[in-house]
PyMOL Python script that loads the backbone (N, CA, C, O; Angstrom):
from pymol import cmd

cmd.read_pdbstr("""\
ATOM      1  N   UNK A   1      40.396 -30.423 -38.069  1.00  0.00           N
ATOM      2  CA  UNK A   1      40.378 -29.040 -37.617  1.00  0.00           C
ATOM      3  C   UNK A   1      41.475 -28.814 -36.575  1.00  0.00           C
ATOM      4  O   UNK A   1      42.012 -29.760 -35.998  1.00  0.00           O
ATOM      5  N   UNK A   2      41.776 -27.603 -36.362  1.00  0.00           N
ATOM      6  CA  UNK A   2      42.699 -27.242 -35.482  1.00  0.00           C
ATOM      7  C   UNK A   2      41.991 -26.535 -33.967  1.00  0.00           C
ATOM      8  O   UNK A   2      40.934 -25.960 -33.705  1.00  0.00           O
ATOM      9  N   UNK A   3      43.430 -27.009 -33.049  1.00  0.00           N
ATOM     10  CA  UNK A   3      42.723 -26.709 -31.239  1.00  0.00           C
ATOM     11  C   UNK A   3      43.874 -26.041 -30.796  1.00  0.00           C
ATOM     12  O   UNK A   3      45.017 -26.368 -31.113  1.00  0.00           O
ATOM     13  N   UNK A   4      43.575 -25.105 -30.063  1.00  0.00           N
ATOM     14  CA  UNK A   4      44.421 -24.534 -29.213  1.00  0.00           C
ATOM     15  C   UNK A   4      43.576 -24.961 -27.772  1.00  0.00           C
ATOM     16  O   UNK A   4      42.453 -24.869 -27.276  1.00  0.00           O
ATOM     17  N   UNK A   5      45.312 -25.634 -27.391  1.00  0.00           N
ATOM     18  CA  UNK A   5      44.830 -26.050 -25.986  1.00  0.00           C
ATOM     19  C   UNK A   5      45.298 -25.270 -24.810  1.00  0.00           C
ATOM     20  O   UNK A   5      46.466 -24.904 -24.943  1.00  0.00           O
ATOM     21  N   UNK A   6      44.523 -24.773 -23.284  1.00  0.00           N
ATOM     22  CA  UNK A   6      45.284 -24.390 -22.582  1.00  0.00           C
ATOM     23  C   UNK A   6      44.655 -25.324 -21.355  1.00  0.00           C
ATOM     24  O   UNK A   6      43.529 -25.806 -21.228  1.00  0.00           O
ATOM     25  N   UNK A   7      46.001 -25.393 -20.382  1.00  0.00           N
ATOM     26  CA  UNK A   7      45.905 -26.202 -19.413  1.00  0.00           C
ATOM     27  C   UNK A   7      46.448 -25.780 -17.905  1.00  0.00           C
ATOM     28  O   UNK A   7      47.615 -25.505 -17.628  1.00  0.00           O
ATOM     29  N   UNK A   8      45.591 -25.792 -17.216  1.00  0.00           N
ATOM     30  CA  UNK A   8      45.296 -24.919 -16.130  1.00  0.00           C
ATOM     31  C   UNK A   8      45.507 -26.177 -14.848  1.00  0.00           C
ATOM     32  O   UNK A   8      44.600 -26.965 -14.579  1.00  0.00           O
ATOM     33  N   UNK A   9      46.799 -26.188 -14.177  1.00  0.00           N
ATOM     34  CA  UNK A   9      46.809 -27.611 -13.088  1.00  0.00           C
ATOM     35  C   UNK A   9      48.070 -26.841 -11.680  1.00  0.00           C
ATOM     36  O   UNK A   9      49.068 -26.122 -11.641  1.00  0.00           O
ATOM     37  N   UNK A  10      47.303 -27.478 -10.883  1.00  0.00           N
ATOM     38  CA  UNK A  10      47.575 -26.706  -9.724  1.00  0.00           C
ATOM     39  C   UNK A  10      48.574 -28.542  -8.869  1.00  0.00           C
ATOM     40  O   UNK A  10      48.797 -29.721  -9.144  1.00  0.00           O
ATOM     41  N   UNK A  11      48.743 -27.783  -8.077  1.00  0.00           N
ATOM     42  CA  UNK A  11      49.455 -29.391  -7.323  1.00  0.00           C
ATOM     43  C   UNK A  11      48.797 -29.587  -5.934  1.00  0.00           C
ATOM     44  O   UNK A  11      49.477 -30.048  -5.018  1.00  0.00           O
ATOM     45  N   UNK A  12      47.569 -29.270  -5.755  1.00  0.00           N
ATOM     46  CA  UNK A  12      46.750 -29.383  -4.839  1.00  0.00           C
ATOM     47  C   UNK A  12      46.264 -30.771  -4.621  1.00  0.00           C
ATOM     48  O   UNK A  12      46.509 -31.588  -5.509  1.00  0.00           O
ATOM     49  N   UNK A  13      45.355 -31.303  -3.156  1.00  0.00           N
ATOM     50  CA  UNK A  13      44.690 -32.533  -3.189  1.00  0.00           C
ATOM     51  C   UNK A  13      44.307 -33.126  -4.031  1.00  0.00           C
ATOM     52  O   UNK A  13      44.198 -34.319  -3.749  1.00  0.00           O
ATOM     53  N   UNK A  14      43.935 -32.783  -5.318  1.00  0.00           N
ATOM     54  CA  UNK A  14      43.310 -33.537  -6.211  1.00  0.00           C
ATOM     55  C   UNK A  14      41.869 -33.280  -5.993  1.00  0.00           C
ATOM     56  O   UNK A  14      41.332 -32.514  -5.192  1.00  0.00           O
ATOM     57  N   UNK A  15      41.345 -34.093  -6.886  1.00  0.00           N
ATOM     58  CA  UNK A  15      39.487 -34.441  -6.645  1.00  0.00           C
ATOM     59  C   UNK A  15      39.356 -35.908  -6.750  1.00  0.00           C
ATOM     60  O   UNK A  15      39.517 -36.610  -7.748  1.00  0.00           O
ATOM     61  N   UNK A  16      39.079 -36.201  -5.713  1.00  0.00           N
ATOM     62  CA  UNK A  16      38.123 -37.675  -5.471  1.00  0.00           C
ATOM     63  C   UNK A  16      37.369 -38.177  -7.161  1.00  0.00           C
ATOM     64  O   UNK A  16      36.435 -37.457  -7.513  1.00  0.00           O
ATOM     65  N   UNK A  17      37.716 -39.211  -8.024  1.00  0.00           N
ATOM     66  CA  UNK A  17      36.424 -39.504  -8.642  1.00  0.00           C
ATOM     67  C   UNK A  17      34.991 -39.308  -8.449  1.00  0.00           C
ATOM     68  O   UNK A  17      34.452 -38.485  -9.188  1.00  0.00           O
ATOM     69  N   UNK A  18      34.305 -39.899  -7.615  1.00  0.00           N
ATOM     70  CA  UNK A  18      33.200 -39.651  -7.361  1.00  0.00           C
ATOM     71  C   UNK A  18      32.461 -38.551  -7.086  1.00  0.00           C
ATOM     72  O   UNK A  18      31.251 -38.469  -6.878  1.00  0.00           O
ATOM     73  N   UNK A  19      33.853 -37.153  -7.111  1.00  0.00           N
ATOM     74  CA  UNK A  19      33.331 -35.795  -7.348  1.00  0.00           C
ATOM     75  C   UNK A  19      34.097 -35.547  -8.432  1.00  0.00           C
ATOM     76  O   UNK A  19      34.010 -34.324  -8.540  1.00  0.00           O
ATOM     77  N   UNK A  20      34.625 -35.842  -9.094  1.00  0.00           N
ATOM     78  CA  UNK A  20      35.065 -35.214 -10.117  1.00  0.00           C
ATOM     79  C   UNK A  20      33.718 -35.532 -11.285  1.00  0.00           C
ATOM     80  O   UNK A  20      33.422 -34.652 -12.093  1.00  0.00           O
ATOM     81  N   UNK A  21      33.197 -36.460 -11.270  1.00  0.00           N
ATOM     82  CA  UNK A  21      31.668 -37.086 -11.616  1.00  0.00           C
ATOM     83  C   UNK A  21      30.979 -35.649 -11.743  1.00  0.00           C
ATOM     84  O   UNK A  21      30.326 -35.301 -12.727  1.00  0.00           O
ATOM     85  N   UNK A  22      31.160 -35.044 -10.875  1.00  0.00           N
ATOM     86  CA  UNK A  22      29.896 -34.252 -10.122  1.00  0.00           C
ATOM     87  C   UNK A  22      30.021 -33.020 -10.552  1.00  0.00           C
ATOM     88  O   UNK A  22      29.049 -32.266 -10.601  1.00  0.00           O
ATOM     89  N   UNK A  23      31.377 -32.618 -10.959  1.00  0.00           N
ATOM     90  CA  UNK A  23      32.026 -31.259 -10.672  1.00  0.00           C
ATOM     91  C   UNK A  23      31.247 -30.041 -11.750  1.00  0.00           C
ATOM     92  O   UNK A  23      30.914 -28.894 -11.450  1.00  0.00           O
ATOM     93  N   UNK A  24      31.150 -30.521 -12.649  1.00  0.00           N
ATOM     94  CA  UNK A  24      30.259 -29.624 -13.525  1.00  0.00           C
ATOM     95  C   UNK A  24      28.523 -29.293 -13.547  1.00  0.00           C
ATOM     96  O   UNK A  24      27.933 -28.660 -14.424  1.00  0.00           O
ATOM     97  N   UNK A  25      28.081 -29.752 -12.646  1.00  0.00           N
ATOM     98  CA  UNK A  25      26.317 -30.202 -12.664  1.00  0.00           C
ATOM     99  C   UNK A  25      26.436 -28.799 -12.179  1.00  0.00           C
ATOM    100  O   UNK A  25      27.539 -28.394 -11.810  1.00  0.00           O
ATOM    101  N   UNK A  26      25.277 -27.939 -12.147  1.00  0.00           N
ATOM    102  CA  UNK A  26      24.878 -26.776 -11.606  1.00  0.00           C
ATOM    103  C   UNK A  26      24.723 -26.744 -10.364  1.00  0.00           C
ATOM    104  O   UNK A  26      24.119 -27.807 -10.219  1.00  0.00           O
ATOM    105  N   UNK A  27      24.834 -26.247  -9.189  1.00  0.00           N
ATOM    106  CA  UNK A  27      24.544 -26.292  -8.086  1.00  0.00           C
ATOM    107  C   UNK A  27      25.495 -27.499  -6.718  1.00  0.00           C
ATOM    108  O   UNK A  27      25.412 -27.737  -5.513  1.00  0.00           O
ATOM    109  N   UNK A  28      26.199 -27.871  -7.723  1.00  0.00           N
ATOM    110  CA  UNK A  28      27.214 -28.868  -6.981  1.00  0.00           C
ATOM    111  C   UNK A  28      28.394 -28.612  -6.272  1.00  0.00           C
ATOM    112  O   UNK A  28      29.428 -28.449  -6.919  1.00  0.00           O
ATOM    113  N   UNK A  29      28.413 -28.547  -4.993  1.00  0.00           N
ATOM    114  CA  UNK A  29      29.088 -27.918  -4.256  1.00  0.00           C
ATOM    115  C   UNK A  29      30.217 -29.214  -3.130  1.00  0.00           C
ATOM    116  O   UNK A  29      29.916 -30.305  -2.645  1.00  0.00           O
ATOM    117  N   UNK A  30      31.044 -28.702  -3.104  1.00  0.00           N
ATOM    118  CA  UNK A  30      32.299 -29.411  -1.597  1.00  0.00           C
ATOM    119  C   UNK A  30      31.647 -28.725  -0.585  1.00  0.00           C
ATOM    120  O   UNK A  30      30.694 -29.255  -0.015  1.00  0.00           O
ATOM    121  N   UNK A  31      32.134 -27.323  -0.207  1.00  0.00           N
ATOM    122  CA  UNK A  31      31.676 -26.327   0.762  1.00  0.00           C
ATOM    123  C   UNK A  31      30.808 -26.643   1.252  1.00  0.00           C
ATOM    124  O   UNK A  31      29.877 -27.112   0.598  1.00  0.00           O
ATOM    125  N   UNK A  32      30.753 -26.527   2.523  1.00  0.00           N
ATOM    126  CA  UNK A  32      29.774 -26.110   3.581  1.00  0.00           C
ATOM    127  C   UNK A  32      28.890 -25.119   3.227  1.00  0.00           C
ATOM    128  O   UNK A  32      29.372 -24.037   2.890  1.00  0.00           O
ATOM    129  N   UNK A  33      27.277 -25.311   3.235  1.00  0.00           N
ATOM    130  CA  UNK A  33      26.217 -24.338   3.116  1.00  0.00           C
ATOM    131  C   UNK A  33      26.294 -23.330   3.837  1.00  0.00           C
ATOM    132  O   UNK A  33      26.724 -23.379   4.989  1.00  0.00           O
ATOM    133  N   UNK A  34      25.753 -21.919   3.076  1.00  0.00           N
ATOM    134  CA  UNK A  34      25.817 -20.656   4.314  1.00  0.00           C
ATOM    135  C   UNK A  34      27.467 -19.917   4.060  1.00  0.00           C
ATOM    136  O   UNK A  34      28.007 -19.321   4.991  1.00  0.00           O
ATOM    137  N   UNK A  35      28.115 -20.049   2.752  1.00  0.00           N
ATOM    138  CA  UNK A  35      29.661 -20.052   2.773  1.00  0.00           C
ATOM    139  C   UNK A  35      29.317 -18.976   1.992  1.00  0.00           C
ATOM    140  O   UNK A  35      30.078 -18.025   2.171  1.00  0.00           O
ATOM    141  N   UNK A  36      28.176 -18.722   0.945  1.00  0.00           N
ATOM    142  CA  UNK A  36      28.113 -18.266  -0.394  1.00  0.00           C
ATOM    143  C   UNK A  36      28.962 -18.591  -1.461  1.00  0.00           C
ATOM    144  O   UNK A  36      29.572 -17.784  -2.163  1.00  0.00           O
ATOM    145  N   UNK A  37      28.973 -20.135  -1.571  1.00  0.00           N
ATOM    146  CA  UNK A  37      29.642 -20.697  -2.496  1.00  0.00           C
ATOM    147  C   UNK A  37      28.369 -21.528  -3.290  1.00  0.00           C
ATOM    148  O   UNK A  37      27.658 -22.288  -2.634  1.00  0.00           O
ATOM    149  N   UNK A  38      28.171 -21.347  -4.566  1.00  0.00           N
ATOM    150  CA  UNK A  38      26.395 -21.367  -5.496  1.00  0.00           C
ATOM    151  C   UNK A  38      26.339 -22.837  -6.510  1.00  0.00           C
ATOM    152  O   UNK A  38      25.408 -23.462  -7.018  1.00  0.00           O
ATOM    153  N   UNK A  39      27.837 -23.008  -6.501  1.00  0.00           N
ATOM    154  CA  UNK A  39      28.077 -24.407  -7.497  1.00  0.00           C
ATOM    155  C   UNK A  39      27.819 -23.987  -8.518  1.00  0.00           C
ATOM    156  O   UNK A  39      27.061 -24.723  -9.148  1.00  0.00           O
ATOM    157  N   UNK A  40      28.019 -23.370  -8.860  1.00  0.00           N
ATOM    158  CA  UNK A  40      27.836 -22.842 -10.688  1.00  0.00           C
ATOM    159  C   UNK A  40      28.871 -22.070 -11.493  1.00  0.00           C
ATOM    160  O   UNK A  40      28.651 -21.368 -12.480  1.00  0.00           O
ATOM    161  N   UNK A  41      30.363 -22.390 -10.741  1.00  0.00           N
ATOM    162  CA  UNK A  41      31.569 -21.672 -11.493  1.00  0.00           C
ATOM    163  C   UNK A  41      31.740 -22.753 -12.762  1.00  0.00           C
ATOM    164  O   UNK A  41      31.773 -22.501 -13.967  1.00  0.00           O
ATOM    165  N   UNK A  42      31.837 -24.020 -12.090  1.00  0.00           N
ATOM    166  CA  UNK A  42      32.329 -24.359 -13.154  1.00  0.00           C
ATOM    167  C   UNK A  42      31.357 -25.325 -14.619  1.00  0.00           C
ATOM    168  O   UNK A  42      31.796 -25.791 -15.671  1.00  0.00           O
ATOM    169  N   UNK A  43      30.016 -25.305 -14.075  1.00  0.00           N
ATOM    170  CA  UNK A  43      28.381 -25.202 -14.863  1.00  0.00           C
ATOM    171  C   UNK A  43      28.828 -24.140 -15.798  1.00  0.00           C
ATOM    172  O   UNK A  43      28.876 -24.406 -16.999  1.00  0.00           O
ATOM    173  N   UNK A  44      29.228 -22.714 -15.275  1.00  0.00           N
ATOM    174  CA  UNK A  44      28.952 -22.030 -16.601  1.00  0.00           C
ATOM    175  C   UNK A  44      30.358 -22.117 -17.667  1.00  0.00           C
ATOM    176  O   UNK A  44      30.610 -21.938 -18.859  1.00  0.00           O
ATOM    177  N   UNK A  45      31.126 -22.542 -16.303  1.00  0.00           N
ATOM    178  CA  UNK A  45      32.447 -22.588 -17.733  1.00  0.00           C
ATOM    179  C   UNK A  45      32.546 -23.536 -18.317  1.00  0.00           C
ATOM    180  O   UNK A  45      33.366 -23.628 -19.230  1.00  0.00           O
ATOM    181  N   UNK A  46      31.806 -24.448 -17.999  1.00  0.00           N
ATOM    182  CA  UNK A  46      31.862 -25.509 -19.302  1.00  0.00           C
ATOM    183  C   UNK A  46      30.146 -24.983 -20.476  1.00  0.00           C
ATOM    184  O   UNK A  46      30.289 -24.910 -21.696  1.00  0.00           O
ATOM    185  N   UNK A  47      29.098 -24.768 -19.987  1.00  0.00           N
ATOM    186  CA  UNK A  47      28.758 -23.953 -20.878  1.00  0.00           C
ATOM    187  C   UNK A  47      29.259 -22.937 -21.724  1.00  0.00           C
ATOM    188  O   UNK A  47      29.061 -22.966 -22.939  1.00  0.00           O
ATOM    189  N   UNK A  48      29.734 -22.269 -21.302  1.00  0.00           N
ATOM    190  CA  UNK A  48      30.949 -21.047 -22.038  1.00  0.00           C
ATOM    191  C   UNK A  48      31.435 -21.362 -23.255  1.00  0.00           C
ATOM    192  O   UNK A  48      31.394 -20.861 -24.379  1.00  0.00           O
ATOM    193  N   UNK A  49      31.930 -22.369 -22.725  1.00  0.00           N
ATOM    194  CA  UNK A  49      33.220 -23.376 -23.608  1.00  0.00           C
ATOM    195  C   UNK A  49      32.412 -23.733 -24.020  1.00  0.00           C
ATOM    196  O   UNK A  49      31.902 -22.870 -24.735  1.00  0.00           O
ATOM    197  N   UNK A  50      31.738 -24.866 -24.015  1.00  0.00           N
ATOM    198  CA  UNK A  50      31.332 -25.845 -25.098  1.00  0.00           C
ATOM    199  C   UNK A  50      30.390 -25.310 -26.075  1.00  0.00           C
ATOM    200  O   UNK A  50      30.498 -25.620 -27.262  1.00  0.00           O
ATOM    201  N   UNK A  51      29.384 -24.450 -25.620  1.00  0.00           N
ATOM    202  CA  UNK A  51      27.833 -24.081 -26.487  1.00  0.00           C
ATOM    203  C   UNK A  51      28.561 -23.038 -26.982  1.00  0.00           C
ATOM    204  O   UNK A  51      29.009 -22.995 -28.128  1.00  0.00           O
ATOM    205  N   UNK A  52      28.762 -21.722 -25.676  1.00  0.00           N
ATOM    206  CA  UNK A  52      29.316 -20.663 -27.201  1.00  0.00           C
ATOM    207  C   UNK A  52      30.473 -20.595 -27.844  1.00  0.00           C
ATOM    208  O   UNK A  52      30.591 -19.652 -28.626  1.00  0.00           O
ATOM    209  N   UNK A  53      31.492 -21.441 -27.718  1.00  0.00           N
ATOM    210  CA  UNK A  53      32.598 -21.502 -28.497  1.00  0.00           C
ATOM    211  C   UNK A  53      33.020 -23.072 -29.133  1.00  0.00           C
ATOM    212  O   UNK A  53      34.070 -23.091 -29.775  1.00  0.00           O
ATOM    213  N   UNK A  54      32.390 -24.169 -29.018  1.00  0.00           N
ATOM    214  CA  UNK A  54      32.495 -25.393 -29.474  1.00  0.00           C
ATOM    215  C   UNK A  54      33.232 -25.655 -29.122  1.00  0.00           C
ATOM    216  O   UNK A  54      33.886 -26.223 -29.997  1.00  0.00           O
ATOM    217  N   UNK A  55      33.923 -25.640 -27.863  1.00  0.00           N
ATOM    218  CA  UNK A  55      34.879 -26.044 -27.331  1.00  0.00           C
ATOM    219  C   UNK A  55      34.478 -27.142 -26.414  1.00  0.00           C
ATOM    220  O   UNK A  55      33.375 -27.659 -26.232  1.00  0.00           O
ATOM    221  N   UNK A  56      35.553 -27.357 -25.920  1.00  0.00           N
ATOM    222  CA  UNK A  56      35.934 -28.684 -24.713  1.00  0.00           C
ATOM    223  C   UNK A  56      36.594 -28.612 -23.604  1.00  0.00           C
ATOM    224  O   UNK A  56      37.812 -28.443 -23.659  1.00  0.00           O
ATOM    225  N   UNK A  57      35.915 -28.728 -22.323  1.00  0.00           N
ATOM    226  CA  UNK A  57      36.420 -28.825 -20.858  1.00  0.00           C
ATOM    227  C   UNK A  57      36.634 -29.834 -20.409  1.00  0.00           C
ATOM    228  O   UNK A  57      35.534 -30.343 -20.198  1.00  0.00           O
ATOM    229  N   UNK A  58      37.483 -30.561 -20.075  1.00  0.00           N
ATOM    230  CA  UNK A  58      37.691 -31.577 -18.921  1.00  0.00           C
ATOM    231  C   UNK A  58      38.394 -31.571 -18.180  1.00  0.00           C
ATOM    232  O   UNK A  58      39.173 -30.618 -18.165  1.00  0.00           O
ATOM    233  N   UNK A  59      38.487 -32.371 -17.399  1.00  0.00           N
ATOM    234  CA  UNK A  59      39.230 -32.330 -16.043  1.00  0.00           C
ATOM    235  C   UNK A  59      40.139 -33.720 -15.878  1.00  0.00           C
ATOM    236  O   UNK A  59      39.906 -34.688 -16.602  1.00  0.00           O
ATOM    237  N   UNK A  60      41.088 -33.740 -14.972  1.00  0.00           N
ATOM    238  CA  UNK A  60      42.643 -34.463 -14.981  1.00  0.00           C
ATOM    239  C   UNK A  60      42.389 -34.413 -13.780  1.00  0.00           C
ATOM    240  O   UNK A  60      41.844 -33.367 -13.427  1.00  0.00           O
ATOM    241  N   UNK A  61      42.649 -35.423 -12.735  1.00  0.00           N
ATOM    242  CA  UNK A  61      42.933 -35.518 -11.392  1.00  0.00           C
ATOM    243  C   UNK A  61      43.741 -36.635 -10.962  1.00  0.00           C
ATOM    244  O   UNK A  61      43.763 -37.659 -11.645  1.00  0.00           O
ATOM    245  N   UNK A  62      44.469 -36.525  -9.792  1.00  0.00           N
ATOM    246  CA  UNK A  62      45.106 -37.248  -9.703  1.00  0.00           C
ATOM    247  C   UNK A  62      45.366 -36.866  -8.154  1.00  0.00           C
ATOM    248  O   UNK A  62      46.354 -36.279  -7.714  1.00  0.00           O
ATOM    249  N   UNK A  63      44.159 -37.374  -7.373  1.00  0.00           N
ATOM    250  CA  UNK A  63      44.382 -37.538  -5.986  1.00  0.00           C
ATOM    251  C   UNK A  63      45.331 -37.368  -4.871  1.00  0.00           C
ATOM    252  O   UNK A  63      45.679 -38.490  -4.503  1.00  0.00           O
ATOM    253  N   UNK A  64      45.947 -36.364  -4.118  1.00  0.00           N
ATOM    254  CA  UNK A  64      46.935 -36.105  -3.878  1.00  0.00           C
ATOM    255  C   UNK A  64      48.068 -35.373  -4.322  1.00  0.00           C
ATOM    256  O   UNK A  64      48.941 -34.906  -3.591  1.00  0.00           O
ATOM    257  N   UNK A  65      48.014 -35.306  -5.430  1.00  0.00           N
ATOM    258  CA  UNK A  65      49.062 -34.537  -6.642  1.00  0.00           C
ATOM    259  C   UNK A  65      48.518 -33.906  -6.877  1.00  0.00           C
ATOM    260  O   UNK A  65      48.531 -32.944  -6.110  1.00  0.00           O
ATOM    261  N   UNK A  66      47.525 -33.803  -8.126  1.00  0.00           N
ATOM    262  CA  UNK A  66      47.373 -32.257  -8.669  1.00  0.00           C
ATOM    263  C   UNK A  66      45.738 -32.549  -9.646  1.00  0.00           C
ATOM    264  O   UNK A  66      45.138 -33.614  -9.797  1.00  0.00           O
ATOM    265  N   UNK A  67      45.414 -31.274 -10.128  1.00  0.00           N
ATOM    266  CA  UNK A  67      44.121 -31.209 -10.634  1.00  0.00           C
ATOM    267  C   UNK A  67      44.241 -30.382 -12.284  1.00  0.00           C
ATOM    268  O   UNK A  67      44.439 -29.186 -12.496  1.00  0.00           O
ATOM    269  N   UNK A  68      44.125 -31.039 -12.872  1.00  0.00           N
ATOM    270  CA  UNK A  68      44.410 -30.279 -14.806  1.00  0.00           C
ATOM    271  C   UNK A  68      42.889 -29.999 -15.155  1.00  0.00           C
ATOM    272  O   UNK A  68      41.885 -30.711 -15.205  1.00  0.00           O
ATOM    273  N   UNK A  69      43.129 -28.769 -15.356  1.00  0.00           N
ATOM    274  CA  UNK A  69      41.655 -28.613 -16.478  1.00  0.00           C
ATOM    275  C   UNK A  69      42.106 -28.180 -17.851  1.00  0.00           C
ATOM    276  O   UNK A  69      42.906 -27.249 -17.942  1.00  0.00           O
ATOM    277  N   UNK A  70      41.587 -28.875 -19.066  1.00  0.00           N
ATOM    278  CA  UNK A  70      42.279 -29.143 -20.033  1.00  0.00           C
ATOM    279  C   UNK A  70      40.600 -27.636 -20.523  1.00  0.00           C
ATOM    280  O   UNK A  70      39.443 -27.597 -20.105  1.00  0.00           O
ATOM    281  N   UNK A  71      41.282 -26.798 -21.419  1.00  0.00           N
ATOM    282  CA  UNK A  71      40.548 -26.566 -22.534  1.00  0.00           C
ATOM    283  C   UNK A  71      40.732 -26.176 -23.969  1.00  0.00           C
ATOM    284  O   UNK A  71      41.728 -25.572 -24.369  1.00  0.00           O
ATOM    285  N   UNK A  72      39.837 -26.507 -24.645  1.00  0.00           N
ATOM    286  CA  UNK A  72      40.356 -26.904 -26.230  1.00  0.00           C
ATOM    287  C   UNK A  72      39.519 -25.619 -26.974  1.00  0.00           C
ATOM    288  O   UNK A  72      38.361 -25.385 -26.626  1.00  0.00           O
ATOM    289  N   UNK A  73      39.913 -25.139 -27.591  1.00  0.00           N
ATOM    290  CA  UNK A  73      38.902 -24.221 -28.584  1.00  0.00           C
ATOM    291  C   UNK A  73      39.145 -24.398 -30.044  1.00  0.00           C
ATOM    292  O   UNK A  73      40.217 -24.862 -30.430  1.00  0.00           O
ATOM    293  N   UNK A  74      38.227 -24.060 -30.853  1.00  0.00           N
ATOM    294  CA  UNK A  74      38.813 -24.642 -32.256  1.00  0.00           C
ATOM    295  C   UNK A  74      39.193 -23.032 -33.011  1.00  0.00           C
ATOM    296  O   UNK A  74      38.599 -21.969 -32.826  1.00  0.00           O
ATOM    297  N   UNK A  75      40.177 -23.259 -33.744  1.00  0.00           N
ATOM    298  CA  UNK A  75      40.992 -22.378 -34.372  1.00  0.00           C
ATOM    299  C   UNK A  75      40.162 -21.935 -35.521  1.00  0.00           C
ATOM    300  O   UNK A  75      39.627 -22.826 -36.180  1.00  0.00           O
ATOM    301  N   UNK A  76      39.924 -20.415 -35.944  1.00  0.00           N
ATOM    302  CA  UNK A  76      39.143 -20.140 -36.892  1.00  0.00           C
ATOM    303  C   UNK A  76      37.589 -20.389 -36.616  1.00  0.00           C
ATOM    304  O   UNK A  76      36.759 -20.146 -37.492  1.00  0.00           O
TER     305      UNK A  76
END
""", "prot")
cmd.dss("prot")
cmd.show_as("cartoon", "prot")
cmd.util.cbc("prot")
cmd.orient("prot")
């Protein structure tokens, strides 16, 4: 089958492994509590992606350099 990929990477800190682990769970937050930051941006965009469009989210990091979020959707 066919994918159209788009790829979304910034040249920021990166993400730590041990949160990049984390980064999609619902309610999973960096921020300081009391910020109104809910942990669920990127919970629903990988729901989004994956359930209603059969698609694929992941993530690229590279500590210091930069952060890729890869997504794939299938063509047709």
């Amino acid at each position: 089958s066919e994918w159209i990929e788009i790829h979304i990477r910034d040249n920021g800190p990166g993400i730590p492994a041990e949160v990049r682990d984390r980064i999609f769970q619902p309610f999973f937050t960096t921020k300081p509590s009391g910020e109104g930051h809910t942990g669920l941006g990127l919970a629903i965009s990988r729901e989004l992606i994956e359930e209603k469009h059969r698609g694929q989210l992941e993530v690229v990091s590279e500590p210091g350099e930069y952060t890729e979020f890869v997504i794939r959707l299938p063509v047709g």
